[in-house]
N, CA and C atoms of all chains as a GROMACS GRO file, in nm:
protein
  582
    1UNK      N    1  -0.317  -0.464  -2.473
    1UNK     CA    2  -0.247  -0.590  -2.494
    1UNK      C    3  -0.252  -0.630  -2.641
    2UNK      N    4  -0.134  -0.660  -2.686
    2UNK     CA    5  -0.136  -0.745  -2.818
    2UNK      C    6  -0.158  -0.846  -2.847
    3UNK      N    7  -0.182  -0.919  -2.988
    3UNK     CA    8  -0.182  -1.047  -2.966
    3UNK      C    9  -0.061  -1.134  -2.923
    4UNK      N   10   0.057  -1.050  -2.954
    4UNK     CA   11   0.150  -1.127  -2.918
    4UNK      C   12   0.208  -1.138  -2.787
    5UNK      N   13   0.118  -1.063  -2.708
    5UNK     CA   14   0.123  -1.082  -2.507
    5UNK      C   15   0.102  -1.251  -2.513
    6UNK      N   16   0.019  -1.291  -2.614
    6UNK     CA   17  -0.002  -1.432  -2.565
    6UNK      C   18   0.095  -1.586  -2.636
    7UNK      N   19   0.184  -1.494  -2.700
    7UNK     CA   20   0.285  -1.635  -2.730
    7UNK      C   21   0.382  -1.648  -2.656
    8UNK      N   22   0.381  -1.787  -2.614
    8UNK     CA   23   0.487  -1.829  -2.546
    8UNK      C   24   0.618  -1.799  -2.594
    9UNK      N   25   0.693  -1.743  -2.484
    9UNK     CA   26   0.809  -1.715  -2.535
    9UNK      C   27   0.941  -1.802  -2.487
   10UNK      N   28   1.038  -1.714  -2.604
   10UNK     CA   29   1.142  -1.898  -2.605
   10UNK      C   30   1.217  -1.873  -2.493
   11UNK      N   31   1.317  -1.943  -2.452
   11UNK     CA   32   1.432  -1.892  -2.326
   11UNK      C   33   1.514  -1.802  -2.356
   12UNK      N   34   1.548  -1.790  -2.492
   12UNK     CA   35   1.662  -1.660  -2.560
   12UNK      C   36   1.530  -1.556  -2.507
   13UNK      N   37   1.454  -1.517  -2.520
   13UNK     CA   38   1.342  -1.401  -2.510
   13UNK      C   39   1.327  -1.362  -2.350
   14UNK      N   40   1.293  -1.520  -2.278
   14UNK     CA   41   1.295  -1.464  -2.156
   14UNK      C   42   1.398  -1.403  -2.057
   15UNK      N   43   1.505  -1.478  -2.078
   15UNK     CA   44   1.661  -1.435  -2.002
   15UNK      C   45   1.672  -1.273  -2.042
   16UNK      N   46   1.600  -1.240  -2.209
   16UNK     CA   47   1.627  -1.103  -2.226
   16UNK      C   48   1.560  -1.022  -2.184
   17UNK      N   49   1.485  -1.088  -2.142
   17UNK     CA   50   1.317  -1.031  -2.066
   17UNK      C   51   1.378  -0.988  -1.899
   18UNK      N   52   1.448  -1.093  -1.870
   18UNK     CA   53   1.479  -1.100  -1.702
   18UNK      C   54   1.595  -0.974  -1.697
   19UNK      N   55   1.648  -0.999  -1.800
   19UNK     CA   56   1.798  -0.848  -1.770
   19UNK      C   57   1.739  -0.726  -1.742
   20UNK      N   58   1.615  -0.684  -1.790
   20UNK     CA   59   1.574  -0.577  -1.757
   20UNK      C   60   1.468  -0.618  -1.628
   21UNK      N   61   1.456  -0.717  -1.538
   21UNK     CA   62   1.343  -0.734  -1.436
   21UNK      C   63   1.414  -0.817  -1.329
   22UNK      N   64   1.559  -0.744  -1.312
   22UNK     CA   65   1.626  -0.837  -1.221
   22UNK      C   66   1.621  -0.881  -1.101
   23UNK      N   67   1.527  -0.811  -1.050
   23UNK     CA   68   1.484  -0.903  -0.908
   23UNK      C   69   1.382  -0.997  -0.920
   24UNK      N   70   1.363  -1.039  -1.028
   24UNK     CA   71   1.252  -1.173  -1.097
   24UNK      C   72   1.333  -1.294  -1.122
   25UNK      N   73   1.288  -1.405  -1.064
   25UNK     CA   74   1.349  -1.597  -1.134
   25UNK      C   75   1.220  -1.641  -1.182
   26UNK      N   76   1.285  -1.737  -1.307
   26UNK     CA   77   1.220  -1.795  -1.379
   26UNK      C   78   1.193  -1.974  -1.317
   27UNK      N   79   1.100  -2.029  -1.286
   27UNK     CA   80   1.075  -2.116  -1.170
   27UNK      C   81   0.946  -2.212  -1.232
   28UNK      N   82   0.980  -2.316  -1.252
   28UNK     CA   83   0.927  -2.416  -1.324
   28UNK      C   84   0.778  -2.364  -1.413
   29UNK      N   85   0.806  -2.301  -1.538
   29UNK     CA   86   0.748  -2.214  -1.633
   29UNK      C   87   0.684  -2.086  -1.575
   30UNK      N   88   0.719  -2.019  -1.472
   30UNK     CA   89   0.648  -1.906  -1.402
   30UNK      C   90   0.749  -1.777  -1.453
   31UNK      N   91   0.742  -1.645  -1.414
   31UNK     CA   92   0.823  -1.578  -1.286
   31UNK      C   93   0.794  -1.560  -1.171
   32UNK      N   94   0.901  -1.500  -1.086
   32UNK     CA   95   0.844  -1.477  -0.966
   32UNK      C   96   0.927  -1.416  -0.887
   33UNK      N   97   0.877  -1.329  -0.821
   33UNK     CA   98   0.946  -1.210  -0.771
   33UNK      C   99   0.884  -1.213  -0.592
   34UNK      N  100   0.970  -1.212  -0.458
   34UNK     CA  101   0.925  -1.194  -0.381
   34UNK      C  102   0.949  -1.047  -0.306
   35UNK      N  103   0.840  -0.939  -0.284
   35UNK     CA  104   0.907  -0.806  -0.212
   35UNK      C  105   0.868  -0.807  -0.063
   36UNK      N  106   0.988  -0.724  -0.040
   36UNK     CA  107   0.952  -0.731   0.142
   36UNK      C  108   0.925  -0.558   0.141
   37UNK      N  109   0.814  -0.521   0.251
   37UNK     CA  110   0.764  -0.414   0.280
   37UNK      C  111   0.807  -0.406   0.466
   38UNK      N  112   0.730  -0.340   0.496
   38UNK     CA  113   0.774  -0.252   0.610
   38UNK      C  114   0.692  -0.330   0.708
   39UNK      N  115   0.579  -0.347   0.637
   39UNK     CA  116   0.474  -0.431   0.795
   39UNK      C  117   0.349  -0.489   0.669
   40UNK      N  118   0.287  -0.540   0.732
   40UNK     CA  119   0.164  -0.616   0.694
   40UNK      C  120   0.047  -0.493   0.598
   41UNK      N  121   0.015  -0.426   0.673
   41UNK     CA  122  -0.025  -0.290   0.628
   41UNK      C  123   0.008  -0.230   0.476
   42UNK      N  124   0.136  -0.231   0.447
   42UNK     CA  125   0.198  -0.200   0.353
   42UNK      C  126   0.202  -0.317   0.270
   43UNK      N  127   0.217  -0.431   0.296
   43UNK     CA  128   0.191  -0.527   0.230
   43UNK      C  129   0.037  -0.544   0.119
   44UNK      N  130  -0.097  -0.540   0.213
   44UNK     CA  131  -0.158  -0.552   0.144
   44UNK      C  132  -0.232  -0.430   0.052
   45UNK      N  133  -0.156  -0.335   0.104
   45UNK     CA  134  -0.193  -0.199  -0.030
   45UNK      C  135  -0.128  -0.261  -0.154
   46UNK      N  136  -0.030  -0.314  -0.124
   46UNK     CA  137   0.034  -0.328  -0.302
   46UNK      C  138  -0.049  -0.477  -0.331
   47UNK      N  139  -0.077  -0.556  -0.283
   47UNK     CA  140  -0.177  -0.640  -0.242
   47UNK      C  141  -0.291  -0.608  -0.358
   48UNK      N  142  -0.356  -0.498  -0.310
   48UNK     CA  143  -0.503  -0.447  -0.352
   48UNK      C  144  -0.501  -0.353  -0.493
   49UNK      N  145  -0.297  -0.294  -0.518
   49UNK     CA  146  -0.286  -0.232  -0.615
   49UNK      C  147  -0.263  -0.372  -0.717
   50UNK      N  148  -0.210  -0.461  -0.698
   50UNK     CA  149  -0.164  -0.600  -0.788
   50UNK      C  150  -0.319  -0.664  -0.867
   51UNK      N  151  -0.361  -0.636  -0.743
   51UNK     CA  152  -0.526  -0.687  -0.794
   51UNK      C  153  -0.616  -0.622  -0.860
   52UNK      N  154  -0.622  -0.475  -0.839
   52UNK     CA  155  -0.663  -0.396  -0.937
   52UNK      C  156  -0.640  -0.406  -1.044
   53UNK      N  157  -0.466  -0.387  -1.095
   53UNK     CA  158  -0.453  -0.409  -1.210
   53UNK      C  159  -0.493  -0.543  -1.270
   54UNK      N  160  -0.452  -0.620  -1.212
   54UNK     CA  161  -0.510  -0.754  -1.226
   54UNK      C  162  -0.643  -0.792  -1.303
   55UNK      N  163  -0.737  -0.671  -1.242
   55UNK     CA  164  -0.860  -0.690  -1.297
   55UNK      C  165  -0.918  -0.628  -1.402
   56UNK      N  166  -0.794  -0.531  -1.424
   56UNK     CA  167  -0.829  -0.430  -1.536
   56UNK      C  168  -0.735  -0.554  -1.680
   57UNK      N  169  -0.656  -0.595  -1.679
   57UNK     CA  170  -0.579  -0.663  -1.786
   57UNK      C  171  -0.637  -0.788  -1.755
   58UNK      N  172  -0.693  -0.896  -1.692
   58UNK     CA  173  -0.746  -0.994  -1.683
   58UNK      C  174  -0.624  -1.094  -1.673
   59UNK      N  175  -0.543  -1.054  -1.623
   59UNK     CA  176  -0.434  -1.154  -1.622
   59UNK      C  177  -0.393  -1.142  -1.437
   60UNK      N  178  -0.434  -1.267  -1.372
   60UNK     CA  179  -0.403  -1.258  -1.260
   60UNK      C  180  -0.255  -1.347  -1.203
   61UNK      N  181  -0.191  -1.283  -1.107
   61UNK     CA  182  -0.121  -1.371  -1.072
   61UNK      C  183  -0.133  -1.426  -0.968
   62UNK      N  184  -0.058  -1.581  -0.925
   62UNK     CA  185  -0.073  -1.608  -0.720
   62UNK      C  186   0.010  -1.482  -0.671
   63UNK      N  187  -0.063  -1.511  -0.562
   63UNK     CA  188   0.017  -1.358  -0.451
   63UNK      C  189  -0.037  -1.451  -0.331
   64UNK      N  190   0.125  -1.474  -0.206
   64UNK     CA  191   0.160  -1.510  -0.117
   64UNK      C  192   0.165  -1.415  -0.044
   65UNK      N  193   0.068  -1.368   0.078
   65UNK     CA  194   0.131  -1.291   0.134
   65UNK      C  195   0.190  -1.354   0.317
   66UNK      N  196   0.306  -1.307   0.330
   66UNK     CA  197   0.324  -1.342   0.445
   66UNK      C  198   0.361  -1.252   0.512
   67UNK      N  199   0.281  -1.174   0.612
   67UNK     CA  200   0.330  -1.076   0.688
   67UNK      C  201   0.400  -0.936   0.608
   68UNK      N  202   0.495  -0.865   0.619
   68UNK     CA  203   0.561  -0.787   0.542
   68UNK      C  204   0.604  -0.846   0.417
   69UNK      N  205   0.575  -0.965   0.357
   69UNK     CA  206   0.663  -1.012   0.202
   69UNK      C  207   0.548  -1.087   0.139
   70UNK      N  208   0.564  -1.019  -0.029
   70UNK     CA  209   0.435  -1.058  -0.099
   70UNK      C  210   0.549  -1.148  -0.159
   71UNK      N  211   0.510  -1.244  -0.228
   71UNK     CA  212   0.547  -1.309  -0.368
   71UNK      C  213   0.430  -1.352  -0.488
   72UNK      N  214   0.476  -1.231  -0.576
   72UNK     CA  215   0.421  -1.328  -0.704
   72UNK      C  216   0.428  -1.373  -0.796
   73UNK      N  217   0.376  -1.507  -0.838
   73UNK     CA  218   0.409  -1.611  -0.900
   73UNK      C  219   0.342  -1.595  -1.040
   74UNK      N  220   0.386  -1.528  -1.164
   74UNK     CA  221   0.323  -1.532  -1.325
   74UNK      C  222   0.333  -1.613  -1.442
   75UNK      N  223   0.252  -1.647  -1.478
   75UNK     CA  224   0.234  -1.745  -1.619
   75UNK      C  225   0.133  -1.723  -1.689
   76UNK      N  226   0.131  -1.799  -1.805
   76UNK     CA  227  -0.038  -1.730  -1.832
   76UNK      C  228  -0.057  -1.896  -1.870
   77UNK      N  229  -0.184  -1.899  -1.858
   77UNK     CA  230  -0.250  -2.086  -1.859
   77UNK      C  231  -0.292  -2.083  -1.993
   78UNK      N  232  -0.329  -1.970  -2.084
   78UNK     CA  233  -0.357  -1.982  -2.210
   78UNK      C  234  -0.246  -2.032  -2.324
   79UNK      N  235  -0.144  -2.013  -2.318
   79UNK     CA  236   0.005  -2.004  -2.370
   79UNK      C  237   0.060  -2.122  -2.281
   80UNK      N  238   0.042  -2.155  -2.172
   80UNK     CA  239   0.093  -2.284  -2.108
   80UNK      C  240   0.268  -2.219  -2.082
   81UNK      N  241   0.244  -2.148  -2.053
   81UNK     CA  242   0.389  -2.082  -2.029
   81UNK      C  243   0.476  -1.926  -1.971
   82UNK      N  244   0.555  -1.872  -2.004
   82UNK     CA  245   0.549  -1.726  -1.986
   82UNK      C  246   0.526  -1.645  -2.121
   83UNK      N  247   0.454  -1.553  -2.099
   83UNK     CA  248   0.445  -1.435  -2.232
   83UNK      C  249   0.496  -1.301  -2.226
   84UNK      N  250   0.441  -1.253  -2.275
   84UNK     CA  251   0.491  -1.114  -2.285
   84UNK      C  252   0.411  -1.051  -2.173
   85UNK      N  253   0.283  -1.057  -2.150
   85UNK     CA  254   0.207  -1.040  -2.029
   85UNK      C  255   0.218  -1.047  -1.935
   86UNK      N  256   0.298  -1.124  -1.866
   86UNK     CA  257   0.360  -1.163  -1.774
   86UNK      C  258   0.455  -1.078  -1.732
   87UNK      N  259   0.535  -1.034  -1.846
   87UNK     CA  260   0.646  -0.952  -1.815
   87UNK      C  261   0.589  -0.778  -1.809
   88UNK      N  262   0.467  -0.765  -1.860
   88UNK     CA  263   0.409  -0.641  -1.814
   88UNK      C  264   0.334  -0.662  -1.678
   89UNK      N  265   0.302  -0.742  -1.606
   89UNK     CA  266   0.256  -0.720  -1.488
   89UNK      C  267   0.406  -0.767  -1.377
   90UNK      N  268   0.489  -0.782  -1.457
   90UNK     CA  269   0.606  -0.745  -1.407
   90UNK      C  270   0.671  -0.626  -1.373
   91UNK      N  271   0.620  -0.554  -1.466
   91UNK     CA  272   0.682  -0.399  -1.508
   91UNK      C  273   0.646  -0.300  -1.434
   92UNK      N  274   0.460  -0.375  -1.410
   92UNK     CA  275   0.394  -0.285  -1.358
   92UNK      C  276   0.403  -0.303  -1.174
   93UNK      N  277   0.443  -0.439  -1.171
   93UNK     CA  278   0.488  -0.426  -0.979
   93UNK      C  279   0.594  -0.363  -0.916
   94UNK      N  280   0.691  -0.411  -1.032
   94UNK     CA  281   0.822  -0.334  -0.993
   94UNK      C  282   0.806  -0.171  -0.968
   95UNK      N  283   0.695  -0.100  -1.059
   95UNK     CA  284   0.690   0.068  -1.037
   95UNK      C  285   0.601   0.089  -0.930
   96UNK      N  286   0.529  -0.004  -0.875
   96UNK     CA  287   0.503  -0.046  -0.775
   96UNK      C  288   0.534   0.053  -0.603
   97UNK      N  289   0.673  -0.029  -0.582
   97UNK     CA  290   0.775  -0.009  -0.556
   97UNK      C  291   0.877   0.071  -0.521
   98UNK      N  292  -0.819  -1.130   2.375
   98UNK     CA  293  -0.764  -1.256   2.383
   98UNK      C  294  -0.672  -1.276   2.549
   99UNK      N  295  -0.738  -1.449   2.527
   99UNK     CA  296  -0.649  -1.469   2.670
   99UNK      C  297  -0.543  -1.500   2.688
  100UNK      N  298  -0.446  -1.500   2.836
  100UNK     CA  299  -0.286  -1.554   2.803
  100UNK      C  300  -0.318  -1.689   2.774
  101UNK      N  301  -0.398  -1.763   2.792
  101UNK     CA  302  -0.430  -1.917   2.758
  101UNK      C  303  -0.428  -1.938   2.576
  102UNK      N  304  -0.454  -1.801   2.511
  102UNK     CA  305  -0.452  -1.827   2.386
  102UNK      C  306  -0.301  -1.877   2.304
  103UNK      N  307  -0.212  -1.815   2.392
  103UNK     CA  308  -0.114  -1.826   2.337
  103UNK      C  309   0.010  -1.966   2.385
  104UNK      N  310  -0.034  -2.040   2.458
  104UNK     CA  311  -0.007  -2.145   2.464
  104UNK      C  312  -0.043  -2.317   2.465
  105UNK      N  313   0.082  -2.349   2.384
  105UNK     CA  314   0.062  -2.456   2.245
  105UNK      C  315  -0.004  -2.532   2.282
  106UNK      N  316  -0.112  -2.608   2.187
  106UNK     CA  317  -0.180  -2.714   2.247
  106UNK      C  318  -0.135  -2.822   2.225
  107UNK      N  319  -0.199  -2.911   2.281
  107UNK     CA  320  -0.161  -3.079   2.275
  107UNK      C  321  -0.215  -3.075   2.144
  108UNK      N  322  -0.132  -3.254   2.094
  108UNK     CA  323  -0.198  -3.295   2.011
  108UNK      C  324  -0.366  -3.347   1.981
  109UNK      N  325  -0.388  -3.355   2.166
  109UNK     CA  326  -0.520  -3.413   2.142
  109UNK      C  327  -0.607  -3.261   2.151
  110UNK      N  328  -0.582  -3.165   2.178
  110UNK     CA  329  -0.656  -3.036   2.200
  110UNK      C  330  -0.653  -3.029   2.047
  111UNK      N  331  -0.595  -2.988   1.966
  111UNK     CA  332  -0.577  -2.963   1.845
  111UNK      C  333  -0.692  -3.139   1.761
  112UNK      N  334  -0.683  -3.176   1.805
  112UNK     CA  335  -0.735  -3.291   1.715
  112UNK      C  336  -0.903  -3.258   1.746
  113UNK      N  337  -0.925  -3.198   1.888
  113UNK     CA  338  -1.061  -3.153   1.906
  113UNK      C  339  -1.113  -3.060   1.839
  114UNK      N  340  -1.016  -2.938   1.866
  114UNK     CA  341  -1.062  -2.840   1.786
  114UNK      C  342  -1.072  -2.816   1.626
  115UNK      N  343  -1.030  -2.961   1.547
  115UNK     CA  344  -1.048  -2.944   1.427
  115UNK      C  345  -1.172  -3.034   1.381
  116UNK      N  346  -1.211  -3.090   1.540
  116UNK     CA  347  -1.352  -3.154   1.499
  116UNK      C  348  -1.454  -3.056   1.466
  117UNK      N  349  -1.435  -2.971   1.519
  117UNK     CA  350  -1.566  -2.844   1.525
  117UNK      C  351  -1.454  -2.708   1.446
  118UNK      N  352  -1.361  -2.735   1.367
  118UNK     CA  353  -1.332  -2.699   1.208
  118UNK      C  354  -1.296  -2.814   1.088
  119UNK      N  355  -1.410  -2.872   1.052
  119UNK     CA  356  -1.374  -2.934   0.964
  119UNK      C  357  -1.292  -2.925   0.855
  120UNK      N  358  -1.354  -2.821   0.787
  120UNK     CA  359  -1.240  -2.790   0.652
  120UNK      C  360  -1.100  -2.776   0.653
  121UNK      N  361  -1.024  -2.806   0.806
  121UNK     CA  362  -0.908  -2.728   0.814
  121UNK      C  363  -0.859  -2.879   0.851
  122UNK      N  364  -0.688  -2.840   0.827
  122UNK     CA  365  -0.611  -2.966   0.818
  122UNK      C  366  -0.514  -2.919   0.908
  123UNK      N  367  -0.432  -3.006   0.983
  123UNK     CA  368  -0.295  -3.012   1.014
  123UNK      C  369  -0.154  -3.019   0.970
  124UNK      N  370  -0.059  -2.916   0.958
  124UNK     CA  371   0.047  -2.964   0.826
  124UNK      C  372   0.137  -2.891   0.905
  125UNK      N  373   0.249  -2.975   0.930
  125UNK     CA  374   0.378  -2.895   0.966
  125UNK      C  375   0.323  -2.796   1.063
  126UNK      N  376   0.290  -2.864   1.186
  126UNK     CA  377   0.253  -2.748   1.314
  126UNK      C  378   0.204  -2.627   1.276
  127UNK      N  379   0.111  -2.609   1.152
  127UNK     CA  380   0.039  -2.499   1.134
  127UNK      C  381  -0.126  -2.573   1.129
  128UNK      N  382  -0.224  -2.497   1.084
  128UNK     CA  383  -0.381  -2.578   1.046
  128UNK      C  384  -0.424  -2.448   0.901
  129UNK      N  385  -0.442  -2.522   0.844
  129UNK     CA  386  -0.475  -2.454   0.672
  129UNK      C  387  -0.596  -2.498   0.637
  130UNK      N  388  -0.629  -2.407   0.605
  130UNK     CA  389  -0.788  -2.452   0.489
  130UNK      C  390  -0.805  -2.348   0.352
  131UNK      N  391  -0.826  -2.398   0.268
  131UNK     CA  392  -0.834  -2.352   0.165
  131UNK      C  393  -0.976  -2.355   0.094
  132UNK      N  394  -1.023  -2.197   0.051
  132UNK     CA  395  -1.154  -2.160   0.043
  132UNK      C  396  -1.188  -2.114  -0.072
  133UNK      N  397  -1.284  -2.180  -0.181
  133UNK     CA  398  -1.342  -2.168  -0.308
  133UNK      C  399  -1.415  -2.051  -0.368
  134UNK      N  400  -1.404  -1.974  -0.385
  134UNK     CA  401  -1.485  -1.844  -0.400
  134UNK      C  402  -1.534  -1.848  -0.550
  135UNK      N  403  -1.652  -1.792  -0.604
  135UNK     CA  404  -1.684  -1.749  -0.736
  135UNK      C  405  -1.610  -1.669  -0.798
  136UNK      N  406  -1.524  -1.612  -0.812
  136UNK     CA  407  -1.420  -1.521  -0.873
  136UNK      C  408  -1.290  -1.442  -0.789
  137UNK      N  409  -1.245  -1.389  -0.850
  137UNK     CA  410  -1.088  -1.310  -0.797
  137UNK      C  411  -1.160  -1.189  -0.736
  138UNK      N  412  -1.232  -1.111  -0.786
  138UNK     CA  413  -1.308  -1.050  -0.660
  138UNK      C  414  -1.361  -1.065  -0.493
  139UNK      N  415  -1.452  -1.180  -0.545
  139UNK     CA  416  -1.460  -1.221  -0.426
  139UNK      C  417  -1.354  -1.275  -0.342
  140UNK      N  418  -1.245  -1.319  -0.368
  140UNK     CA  419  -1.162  -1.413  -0.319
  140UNK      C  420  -1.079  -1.313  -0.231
  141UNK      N  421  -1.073  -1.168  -0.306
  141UNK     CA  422  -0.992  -1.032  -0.277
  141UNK      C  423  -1.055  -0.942  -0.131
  142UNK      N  424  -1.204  -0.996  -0.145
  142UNK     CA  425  -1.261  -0.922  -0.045
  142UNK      C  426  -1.280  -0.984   0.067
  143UNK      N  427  -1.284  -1.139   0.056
  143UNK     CA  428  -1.212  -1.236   0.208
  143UNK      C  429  -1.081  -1.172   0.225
  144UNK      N  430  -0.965  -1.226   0.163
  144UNK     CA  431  -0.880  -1.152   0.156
  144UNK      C  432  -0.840  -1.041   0.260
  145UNK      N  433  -0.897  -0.901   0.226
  145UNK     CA  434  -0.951  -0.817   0.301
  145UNK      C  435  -1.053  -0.802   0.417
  146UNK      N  436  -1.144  -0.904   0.395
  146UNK     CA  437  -1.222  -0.912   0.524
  146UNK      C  438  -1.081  -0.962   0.647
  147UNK      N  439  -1.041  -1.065   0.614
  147UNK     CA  440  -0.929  -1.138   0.704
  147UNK      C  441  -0.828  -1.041   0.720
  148UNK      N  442  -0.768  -0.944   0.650
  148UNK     CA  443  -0.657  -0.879   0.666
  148UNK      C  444  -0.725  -0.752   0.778
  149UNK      N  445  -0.805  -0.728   0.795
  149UNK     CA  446  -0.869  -0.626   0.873
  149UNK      C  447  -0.875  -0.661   1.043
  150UNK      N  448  -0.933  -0.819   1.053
  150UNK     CA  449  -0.934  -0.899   1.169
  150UNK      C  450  -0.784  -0.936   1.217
  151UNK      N  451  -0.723  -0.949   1.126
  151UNK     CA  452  -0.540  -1.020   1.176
  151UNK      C  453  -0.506  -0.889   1.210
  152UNK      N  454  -0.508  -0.729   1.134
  152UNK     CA  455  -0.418  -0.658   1.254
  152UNK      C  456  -0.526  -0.617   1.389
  153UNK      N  457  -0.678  -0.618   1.365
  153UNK     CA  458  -0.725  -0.587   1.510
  153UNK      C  459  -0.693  -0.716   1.606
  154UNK      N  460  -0.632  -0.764   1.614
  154UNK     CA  461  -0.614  -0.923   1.714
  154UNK      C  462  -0.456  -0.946   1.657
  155UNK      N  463  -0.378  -0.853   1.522
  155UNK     CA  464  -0.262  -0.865   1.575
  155UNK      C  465  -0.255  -0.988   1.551
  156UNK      N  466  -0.269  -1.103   1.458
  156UNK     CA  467  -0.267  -1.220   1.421
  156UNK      C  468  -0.223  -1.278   1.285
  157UNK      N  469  -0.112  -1.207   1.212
  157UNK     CA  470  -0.130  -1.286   1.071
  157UNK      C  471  -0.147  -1.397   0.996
  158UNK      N  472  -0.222  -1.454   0.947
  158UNK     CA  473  -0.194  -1.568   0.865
  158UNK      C  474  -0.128  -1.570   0.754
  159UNK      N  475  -0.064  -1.695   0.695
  159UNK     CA  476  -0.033  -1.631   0.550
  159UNK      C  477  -0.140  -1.677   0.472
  160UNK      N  478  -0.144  -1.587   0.359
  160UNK     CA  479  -0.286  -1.600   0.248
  160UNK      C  480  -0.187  -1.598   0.107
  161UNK      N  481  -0.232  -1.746   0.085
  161UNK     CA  482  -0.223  -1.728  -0.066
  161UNK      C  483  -0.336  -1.716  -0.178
  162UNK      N  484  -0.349  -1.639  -0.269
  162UNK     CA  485  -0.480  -1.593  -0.343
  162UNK      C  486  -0.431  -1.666  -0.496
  163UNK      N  487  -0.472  -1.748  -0.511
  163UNK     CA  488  -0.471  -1.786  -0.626
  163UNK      C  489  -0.654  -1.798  -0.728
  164UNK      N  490  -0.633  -1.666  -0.828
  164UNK     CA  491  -0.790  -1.634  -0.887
  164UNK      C  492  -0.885  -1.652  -0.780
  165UNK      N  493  -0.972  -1.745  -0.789
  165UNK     CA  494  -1.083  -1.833  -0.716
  165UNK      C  495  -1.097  -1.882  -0.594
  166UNK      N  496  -0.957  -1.894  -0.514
  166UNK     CA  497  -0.921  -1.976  -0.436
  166UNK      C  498  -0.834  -1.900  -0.318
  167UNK      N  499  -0.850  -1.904  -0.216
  167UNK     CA  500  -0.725  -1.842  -0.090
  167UNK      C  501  -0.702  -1.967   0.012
  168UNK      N  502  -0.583  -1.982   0.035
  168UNK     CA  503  -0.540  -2.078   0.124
  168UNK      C  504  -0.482  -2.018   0.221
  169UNK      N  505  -0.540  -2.021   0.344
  169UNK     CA  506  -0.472  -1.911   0.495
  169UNK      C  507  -0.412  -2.103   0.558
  170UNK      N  508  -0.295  -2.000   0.635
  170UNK     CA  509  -0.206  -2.128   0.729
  170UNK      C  510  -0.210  -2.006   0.830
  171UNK      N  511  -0.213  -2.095   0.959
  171UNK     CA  512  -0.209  -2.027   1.043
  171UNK      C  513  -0.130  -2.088   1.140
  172UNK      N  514  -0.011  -1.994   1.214
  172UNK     CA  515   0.039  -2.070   1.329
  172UNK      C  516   0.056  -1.937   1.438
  173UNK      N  517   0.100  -2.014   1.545
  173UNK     CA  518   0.149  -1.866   1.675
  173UNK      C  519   0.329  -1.900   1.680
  174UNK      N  520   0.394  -1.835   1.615
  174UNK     CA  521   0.509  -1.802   1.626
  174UNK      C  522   0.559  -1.795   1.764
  175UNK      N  523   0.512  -1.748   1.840
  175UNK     CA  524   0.586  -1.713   1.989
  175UNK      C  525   0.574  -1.814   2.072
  176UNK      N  526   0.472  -1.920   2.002
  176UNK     CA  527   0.456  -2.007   2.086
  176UNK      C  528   0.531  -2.147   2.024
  177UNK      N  529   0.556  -2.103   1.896
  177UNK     CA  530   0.629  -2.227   1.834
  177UNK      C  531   0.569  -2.326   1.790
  178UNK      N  532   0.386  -2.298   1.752
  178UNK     CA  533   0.296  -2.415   1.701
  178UNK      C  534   0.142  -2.361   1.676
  179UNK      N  535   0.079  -2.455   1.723
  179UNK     CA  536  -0.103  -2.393   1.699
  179UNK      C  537  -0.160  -2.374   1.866
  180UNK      N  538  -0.209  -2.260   1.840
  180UNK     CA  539  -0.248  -2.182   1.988
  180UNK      C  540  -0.445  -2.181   1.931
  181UNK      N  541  -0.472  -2.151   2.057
  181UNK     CA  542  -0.635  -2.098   2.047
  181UNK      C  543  -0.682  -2.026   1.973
  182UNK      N  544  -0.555  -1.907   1.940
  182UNK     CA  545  -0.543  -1.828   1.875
  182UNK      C  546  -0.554  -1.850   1.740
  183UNK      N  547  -0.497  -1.922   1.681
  183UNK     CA  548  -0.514  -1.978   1.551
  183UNK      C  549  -0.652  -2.022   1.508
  184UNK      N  550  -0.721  -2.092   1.618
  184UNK     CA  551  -0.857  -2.164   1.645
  184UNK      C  552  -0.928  -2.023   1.591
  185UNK      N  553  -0.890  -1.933   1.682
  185UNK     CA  554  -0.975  -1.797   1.664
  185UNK      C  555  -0.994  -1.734   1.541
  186UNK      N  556  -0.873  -1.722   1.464
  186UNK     CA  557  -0.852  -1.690   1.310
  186UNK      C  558  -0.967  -1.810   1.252
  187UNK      N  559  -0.946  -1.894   1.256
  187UNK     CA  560  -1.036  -1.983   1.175
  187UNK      C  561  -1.183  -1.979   1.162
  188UNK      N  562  -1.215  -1.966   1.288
  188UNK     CA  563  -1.372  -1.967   1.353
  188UNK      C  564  -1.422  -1.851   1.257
  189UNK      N  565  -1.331  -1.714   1.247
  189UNK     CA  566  -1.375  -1.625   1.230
  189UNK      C  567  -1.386  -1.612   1.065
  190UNK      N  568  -1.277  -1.679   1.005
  190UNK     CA  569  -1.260  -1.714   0.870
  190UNK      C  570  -1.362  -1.784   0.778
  191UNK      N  571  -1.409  -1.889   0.865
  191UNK     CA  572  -1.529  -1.980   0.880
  191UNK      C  573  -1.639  -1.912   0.851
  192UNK      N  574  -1.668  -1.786   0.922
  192UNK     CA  575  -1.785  -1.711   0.945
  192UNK      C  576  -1.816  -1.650   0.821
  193UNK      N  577  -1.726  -1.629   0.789
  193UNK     CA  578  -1.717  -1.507   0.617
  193UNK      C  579  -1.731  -1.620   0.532
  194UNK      N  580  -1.770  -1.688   0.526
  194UNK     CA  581  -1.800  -1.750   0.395
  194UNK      C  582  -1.923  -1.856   0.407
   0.00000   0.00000   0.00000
């Protein structure tokens, strides 16, 4: 991670951010992406893969799970906003996937 | 589980059984409690403790994991509200922590 994972970024940055992460909305300073899986099962493997990484970059996100559909919700509380960080644990759910 | 689990209780059954679950609330015909953990680890391995019990009993809740914190709602879908069943998720939820 760089230092610049942690500046808030402007709306020209993020919209350019979202063209390449298009199944992601931008939702009162978050992103957030909800995926549907096959069953519950499958759900919380990507569950336990989100959190792994999670714990390796120290940047966690909420994760909703309901049955077959995770949603998660990214910001970073340091920056009070979205960063660039955000959009790599974006990157990294989507390959997920 | 019994066929008695799966049908809805009264309001006053439900008002009993949250005497003997305190931490848990009533909201929109579901019962939620939300549980404090020392870190995203731990919070991951309730988490997982609970996701192990919901498919042996076949029961999901939804879990939201936010860092420190997981909030399970629980309802019985087939029954269209809060069953024994739900009671059961809790008790057991209760236990793990």
């Amino acid at each position: 991670m760089t230092e610049q994972a942690l500046i808030k970024m402007s709306e020209e940055q993020i919209a350019a951010a979202l063209e390449t992460h298009s199944e992601w909305i931008e939702l009162n300073n978050q992103i957030q992406r909800t995926f549907a899986f096959d069953d519950f099962i499958t759900s919380m493997k990507f569950v336990n893969a989100i959190a792994e990484y999670a714990e390796q970059v120290q940047h966690h996100p909420d994760m909703l799970i309901r049955y077959n559909k995770v949603t998660l919700t990214v910001s970073t509380h340091d920056a009070s906003g979205i960063t660039q960080k955000d959009f790599e644990l974006a990157t990294k759910a989507d390959g997920l996937v």
